[in-house]
C-alpha positions in Angstrom: 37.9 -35.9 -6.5 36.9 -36.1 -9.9 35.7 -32.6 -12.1 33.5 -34.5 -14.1 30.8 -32.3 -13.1 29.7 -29.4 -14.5 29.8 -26.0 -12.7 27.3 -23.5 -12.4 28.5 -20.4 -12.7 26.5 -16.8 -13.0 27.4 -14.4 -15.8 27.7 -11.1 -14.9 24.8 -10.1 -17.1 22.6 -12.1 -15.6 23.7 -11.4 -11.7 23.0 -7.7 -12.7 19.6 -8.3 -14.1 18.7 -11.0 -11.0 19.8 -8.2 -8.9 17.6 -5.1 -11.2 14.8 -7.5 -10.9 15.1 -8.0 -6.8 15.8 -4.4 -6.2 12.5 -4.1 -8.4 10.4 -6.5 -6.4 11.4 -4.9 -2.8 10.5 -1.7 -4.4 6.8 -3.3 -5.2 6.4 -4.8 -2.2 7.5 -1.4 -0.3 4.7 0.5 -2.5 2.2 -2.3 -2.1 2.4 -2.2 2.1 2.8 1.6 2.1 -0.7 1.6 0.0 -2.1 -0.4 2.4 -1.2 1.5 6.1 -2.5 4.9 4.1 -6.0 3.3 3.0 -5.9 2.3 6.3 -4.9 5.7 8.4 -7.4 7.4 5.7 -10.1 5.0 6.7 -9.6 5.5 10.3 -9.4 9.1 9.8 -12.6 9.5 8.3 -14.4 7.5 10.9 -13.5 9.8 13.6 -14.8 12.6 11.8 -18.4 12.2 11.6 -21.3 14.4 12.3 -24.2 13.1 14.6 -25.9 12.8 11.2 -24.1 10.3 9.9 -26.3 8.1 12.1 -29.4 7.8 10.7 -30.3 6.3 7.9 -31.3 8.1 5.9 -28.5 10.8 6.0 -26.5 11.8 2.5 -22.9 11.6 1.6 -23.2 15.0 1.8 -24.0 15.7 4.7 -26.0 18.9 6.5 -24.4 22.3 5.8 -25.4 24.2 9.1 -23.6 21.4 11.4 -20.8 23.2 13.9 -22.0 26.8 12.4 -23.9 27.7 15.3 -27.6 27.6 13.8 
């Protein structure tokens, strides 16, 4: 078997900085997902909290003060 072929071979410079950059990217992609289940867990959390107002039409962002205070 001839050794006329050249080897690869990974300097330790660039195995650290391969390594940096895939730590990096799981790190991103960690963020990225947790970002999405808490948009999600807020958006579900807000849709069980509505008033009977939020119903109609016409109703605010807002929202009626004297709801649950009795009146």
């Amino acid at each position: 078997m001839s050794d006329n072929q050249p080897q690869e071979t990974v300097t330790p410079a660039s195995y650290h900085a391969l390594r940096a950059l895939g730590w990096v990217s799981v790190g991103l992609g960690i963020a990225a997902v947790g970002l999405l289940v808490g948009t999600e867990l807020r958006k579900r959390y807000q849709f069980s909290h509505r008033t009977p107002y939020d119903f109609y039409s016409n109703s605010d962002a807002n929202g009626a003060g004297e709801f649950g205070m009795g009146v």
